[in-house]
C-alpha positions as CSV (number, residue, x, y, z in Angstrom):
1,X,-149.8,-103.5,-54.9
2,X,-153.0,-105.9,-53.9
3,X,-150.8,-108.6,-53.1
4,X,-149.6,-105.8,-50.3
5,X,-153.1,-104.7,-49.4
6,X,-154.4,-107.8,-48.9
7,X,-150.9,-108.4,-46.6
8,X,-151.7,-105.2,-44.6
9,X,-155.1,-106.0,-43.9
10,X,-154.3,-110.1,-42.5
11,X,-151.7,-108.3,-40.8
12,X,-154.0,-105.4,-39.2
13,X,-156.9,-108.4,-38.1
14,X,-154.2,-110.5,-37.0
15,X,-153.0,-108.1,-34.5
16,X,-156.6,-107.2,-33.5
17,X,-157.3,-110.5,-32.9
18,X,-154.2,-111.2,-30.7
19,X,-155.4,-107.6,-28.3
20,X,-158.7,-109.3,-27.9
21,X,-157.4,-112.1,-27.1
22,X,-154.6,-110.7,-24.9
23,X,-157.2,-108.7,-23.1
24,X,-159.5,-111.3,-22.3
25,X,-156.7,-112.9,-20.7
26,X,-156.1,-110.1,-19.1
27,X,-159.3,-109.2,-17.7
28,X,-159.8,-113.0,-16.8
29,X,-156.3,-112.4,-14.1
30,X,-157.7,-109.0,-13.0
31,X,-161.0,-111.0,-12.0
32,X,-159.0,-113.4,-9.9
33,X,-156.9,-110.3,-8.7
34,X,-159.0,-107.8,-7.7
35,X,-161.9,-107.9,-5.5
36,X,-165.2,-107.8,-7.7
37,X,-167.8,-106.1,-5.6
38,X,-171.5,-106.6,-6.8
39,X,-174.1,-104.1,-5.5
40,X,-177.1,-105.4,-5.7
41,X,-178.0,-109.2,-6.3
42,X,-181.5,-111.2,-5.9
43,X,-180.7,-114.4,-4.4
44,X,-182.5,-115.0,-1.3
45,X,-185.9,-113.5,-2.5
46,X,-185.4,-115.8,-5.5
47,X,-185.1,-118.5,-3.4
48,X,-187.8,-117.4,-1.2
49,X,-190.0,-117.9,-3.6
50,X,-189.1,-121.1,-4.8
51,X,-190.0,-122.2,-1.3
52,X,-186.9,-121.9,0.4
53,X,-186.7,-123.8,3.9
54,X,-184.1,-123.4,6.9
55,X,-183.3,-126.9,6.9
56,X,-180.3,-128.7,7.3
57,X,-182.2,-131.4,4.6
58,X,-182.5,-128.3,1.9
59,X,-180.4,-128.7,-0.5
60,X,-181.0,-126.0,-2.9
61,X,-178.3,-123.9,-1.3
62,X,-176.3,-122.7,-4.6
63,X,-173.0,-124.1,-5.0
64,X,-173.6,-125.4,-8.2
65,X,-177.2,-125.1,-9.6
66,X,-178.5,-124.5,-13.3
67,X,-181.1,-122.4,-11.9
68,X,-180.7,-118.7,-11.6
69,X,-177.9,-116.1,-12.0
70,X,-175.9,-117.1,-9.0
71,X,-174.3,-119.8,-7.5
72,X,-170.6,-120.4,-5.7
73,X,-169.3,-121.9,-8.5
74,X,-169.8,-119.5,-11.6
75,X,-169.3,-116.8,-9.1
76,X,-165.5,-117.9,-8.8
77,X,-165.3,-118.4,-12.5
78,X,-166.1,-115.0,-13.0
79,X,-164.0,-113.6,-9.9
80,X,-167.3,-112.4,-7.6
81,X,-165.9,-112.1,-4.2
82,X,-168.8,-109.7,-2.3
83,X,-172.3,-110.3,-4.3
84,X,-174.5,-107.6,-1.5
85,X,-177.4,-110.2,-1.2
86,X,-180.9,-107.8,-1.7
87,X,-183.0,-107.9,1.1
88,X,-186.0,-107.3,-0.6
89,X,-189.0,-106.3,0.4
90,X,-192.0,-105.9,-2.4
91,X,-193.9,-102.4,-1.9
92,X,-197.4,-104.3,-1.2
93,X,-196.2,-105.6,1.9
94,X,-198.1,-104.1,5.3
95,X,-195.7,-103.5,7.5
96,X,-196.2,-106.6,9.7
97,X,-195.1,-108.4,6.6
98,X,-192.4,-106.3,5.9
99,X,-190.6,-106.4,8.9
100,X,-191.4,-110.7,9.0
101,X,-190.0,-111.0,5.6
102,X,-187.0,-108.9,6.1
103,X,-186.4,-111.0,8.9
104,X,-186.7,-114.3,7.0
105,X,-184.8,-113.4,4.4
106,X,-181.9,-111.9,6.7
107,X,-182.4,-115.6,8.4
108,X,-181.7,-117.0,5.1
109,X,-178.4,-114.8,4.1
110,X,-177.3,-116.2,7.7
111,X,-178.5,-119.9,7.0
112,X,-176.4,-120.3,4.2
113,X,-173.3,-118.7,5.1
114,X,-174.1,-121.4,8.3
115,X,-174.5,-124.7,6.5
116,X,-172.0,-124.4,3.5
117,X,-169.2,-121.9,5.5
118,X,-166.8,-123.5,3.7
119,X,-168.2,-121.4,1.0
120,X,-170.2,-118.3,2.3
121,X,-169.4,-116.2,5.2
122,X,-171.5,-112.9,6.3
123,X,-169.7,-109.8,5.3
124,X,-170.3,-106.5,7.3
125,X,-167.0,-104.5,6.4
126,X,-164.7,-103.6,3.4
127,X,-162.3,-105.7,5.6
128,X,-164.6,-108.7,5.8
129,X,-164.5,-109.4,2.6
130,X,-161.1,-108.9,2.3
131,X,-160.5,-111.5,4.9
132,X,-163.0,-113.7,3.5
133,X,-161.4,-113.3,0.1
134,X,-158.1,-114.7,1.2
135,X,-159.9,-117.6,2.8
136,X,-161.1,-118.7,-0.7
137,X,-164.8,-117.7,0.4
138,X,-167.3,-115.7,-1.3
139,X,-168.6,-112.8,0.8
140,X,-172.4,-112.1,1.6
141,X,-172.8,-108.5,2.7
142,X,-176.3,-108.0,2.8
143,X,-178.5,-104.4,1.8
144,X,-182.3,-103.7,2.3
145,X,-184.1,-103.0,-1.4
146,X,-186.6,-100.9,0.5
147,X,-186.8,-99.5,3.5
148,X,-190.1,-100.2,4.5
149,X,-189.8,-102.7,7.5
150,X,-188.3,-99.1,8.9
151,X,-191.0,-97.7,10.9
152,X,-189.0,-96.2,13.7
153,X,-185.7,-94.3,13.8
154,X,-184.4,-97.1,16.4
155,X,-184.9,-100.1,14.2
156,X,-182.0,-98.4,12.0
157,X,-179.7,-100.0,14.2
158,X,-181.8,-103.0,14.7
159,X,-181.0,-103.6,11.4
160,X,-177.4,-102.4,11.4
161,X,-177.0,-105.3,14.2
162,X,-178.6,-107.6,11.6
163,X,-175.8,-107.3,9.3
164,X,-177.8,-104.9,6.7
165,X,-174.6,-102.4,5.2
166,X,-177.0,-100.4,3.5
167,X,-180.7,-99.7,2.9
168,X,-182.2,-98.5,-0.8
169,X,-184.8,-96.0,0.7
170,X,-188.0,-96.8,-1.2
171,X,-188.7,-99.7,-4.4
172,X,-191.5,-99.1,-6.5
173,X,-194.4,-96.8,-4.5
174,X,-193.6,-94.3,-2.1
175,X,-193.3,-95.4,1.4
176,X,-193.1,-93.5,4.7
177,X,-189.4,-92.6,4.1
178,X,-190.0,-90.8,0.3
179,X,-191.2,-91.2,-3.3
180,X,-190.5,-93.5,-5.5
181,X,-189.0,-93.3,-9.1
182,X,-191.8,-95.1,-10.5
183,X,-194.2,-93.7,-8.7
184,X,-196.6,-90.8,-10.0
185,X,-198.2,-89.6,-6.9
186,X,-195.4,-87.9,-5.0
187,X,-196.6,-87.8,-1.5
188,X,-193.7,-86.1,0.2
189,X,-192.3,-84.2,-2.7
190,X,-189.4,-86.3,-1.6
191,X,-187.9,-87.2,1.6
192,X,-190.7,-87.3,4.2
193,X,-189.6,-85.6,7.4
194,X,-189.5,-89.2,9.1
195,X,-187.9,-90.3,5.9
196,X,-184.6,-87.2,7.1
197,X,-184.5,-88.9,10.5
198,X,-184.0,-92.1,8.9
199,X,-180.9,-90.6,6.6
200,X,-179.4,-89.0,9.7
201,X,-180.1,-92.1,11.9
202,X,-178.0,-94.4,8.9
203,X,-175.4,-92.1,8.9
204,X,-175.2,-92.6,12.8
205,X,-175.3,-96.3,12.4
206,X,-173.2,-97.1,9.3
207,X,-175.4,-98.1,7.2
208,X,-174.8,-96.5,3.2
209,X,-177.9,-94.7,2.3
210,X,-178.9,-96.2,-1.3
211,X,-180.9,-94.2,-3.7
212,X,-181.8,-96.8,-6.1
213,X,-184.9,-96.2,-7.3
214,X,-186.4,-92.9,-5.2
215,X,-187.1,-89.9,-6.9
216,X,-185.1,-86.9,-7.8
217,X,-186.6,-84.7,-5.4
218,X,-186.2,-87.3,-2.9
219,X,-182.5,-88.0,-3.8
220,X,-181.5,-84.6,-4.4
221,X,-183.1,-84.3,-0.6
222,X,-180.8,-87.0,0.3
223,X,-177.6,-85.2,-1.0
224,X,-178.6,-81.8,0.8
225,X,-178.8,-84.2,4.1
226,X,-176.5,-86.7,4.3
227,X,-173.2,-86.1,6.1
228,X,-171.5,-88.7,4.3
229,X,-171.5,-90.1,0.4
230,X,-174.3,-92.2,-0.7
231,X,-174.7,-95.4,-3.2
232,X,-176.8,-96.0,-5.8
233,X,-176.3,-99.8,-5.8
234,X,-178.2,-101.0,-9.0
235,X,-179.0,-97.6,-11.1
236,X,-177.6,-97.0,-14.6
237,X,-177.0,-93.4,-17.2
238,X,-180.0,-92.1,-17.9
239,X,-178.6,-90.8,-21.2
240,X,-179.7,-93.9,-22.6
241,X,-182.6,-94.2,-21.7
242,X,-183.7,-90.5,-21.4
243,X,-187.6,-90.9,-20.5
244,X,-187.1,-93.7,-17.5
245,X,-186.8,-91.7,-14.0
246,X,-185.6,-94.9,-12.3
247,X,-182.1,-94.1,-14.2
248,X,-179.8,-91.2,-13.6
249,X,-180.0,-87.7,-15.0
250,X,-176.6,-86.5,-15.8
251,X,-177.6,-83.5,-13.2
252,X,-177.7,-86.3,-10.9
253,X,-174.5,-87.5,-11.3
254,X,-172.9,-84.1,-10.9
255,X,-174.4,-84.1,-7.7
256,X,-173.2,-87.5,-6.8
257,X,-169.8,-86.7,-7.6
258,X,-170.0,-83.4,-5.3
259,X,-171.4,-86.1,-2.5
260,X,-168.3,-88.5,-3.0
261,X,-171.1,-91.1,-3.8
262,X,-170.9,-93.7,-6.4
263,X,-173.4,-94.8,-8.8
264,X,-173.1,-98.7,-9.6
265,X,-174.4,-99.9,-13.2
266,X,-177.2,-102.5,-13.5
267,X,-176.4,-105.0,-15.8
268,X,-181.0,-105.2,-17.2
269,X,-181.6,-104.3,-20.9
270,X,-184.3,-102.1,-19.7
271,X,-181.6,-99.6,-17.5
272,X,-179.0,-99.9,-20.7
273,X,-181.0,-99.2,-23.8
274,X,-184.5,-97.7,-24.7
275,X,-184.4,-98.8,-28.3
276,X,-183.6,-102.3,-27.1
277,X,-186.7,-101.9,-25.2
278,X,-188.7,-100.8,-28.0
279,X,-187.3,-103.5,-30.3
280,X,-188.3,-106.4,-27.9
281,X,-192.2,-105.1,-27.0
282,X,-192.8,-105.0,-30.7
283,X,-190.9,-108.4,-30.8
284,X,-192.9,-109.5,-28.1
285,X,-196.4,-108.4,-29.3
286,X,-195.7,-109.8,-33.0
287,X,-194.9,-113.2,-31.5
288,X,-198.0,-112.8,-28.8
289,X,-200.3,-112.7,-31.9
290,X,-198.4,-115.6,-33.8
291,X,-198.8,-117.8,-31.3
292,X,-202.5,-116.6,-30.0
293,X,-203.3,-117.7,-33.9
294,X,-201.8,-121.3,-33.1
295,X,-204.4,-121.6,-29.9
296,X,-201.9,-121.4,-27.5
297,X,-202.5,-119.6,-23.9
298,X,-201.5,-119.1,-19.9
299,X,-198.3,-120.4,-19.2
300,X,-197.8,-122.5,-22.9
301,X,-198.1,-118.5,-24.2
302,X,-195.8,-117.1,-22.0
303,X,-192.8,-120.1,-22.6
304,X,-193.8,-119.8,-26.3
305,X,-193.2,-116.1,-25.8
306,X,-190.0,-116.8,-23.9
307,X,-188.5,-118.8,-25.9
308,X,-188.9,-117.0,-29.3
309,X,-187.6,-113.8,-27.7
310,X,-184.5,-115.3,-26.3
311,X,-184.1,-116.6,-30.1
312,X,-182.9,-113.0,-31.0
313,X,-180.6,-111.5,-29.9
314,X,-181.8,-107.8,-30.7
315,X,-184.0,-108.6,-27.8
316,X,-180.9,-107.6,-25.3
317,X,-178.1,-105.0,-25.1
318,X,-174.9,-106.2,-24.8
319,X,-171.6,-105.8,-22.9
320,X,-170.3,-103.0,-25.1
321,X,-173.4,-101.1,-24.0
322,X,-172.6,-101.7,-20.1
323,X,-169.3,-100.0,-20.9
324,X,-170.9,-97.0,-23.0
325,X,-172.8,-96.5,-19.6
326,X,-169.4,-96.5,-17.4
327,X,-167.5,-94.4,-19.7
328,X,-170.7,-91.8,-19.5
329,X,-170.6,-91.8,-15.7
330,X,-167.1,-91.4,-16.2
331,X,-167.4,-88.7,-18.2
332,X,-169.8,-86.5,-16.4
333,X,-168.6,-87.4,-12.9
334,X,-165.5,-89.4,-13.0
335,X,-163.6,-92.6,-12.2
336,X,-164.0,-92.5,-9.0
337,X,-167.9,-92.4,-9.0
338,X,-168.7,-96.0,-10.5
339,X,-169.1,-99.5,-9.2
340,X,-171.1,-102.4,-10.6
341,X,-174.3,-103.2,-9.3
342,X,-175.9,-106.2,-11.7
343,X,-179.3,-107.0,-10.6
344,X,-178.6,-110.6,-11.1
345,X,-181.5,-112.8,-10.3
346,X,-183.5,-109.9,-10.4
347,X,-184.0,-108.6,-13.8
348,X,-185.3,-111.8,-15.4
349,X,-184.9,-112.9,-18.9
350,X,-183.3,-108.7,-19.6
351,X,-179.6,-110.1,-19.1
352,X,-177.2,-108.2,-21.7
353,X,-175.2,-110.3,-24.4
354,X,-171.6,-111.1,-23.0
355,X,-173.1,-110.9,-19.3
356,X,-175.7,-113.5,-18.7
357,X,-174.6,-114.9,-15.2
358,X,-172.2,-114.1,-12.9
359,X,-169.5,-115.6,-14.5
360,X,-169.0,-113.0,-16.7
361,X,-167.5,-110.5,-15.2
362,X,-164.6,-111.0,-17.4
363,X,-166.7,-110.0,-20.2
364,X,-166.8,-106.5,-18.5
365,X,-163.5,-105.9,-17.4
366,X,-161.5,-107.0,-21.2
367,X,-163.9,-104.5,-22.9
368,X,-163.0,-101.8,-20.4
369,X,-159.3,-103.1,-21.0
370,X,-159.6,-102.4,-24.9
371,X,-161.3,-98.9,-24.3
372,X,-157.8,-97.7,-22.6
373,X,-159.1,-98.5,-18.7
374,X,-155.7,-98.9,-16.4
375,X,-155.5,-101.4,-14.0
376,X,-156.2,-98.9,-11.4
377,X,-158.9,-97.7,-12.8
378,X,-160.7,-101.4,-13.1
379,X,-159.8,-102.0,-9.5
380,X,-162.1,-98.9,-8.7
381,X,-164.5,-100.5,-10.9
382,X,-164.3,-103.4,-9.0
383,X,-164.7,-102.7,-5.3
384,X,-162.4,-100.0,-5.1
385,X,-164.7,-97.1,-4.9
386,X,-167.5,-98.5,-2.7
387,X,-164.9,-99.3,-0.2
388,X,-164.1,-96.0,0.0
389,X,-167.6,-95.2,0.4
390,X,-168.1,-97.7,3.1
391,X,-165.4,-97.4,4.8
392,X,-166.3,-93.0,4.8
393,X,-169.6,-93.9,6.6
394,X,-168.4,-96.4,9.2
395,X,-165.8,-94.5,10.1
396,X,-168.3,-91.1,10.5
397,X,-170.6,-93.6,12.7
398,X,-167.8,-94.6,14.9
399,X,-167.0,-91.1,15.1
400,X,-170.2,-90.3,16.7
């Protein structure tokens, strides 16, 4: 009777082993199938910082590169097609420097797609990147993380012209447009009254209104005045990490669903899991004094600090915990409402276990395959429902 015990059990982890397997094959063919839209992804202020130049001498333009979350090549492995590159504007900018580092930055998504357009191409439609797809390309649609350099309602479609497909409305202090999730002072109790001009102008122009990090006043203000669904392009369930505003009450989600919106999952530790969170502060704070002990300071501190974190991998949620926050959104608001928006290049050394770059994607989709996902439902994972988003607000703007 053992003897058959023991039998059943090989037999039962044999057959386990062969679904994982089978679905990470499977999600690796979806990856290549499907278009894998990305919300929200840091490369040219990255770069920017490193000094980037608009030369033909430079480069540092990412084909291949150890550096960073991004480059052509991983991005293939891992079946990235339309990685939206953040325009991102820091919230201690004056406006003069806003609207010059927009600018650069825009210059930059351009530059490349220029000098390596055997590779990148600028997307501005659901059916560029389709196109650019089939060519074997990697599309750059390109969205504005703070709407700042916005201080008139005519340089919306100044910036629709420049290829920006969406603008997130405020980052991390509230601007002339509305409040900020991480923000305590609330100036406008939400959206200012410029800041509703600005949501009507976007819907004129066809750009996707993105309420990534504003307040809940100021995005349930959004939903009572947009005429067409919204994004939240690199926001996660607030379930899991019930005291952090910059996340997504289920209330919120309800709402979005009522909007047609979609809410597209960041891929940082911090938006996945407060008791990750917790863990690696205390982690961090134990090693601090360790090392402090050992004489070490500045920048030897901080590697020293870097290095033991990344030893451990309770420091970081993992991929399962990406999917517990797509089957909550599915939950509460449905399939239809979720999209992926990583924060790659933007989140730091916060990257989840099973999706460190953007390879990885197939990490993702075989997890969602063993939780019961259909194809169909992965394609809407993919790209499927912010296309239908997209697509909703260009065609309202052409309407007008």
């Amino acid at each position: 009777m053992k003897y058959i015990y023991t039998l059943l059990c090989v037999a039962a982890f044999s057959a386990s082993t062969v679904a994982q397997k089978s679905h990470a094959d499977k999600a690796k063919e979806l990856a290549q199938k499907f278009i894998i839209a990305d919300g929200h992804v840091d490369l040219p202020y990255r770069l920017q910082i490193k000094n980037f130049r608009l030369e033909k001498s430079y480069t540092g333009i990412p084909v291949q590169s150890e550096e960073g979350d991004f480059d052509f090549v991983r991005a293939k492995a891992g079946g990235l097609d339309a990685p939206f590159m953040s325009i991102y504007i820091p919230a201690n900018r004056s406006t003069q420097e806003a609207k010059l580092l927009a600018d650069t930055l825009i210059n930059m998504v351009e530059f490349i797609a220029k000098e390596k357009s055997n590779y990148f191409e600028v997307a501005k439609t659901p059916d560029d990147v389709k196109r650019i797809k089939k060519a074997g390309k990697i599309a750059l649609p390109m969205g504005m993380e703070n709407g700042s350099p916005i201080t008139s309602v005519s340089d919306v479609a100044l910036y629709r012209k420049k290829g920006i497909s969406y603008v997130t409305l405020t980052h991390s202090k509230d601007n002339d447009i509305c409040d900020s999730s991480y923000d305590s002072t609330k100036t406008w109790s939400g959206l200012s009254p410029f800041g509703v001009e600005v949501v009507k102008e976007m819907n004129k122009t066809g750009i996707m209104v993105d309420v990534s990090h504003i307040s809940d006043d100021a995005f349930f203000d959004v939903i009572k005045v947009s005429k067409v669904p919204v994004i939240a392009s690199h926001s996660s369930a607030r379930k899991f990490t019930p005291c952090w505003q910059r996340n997504m009450s289920d209330e919120m989600l309800k709402a979005l669903k009522a909007n047609g919106g979609v809410i597209m999952v960041n891929f940082g530790s911090t938006f996945l899991d407060s008791d990750v969170v917790k863990y690696k502060a205390a982690a961090t704070e134990k090693i601090r004094k360790e090392l402090e002990e050992k004489g070490l300071a500045g920048k030897e501190l901080r590697d020293g600090i870097a290095r033991e974190i990344a030893k451990d991998y309770r420091n970081y949620s993992d991929v399962k915990r990406v999917a517990d926050h797509i089957d909550h959104i599915v939950k509460i608001a449905g399939i239809d409402h979720v999209g992926i928006g990583s924060d790659y290049d933007g989140v730091g050394d916060s990257l989840p276990t099973g999706l460190k770059d953007v390879s990885d994607y197939p990490n993702l989709l075989a997890e969602l395959l063993q939780r019961g996902y259909s194809e169909k439902d992965i394609e809407k994972i993919c790209s499927g429902n912010l296309f239908r988003v997209w697509n909703k607000v260009l065609e309202y703007a052409k309407s007008r």
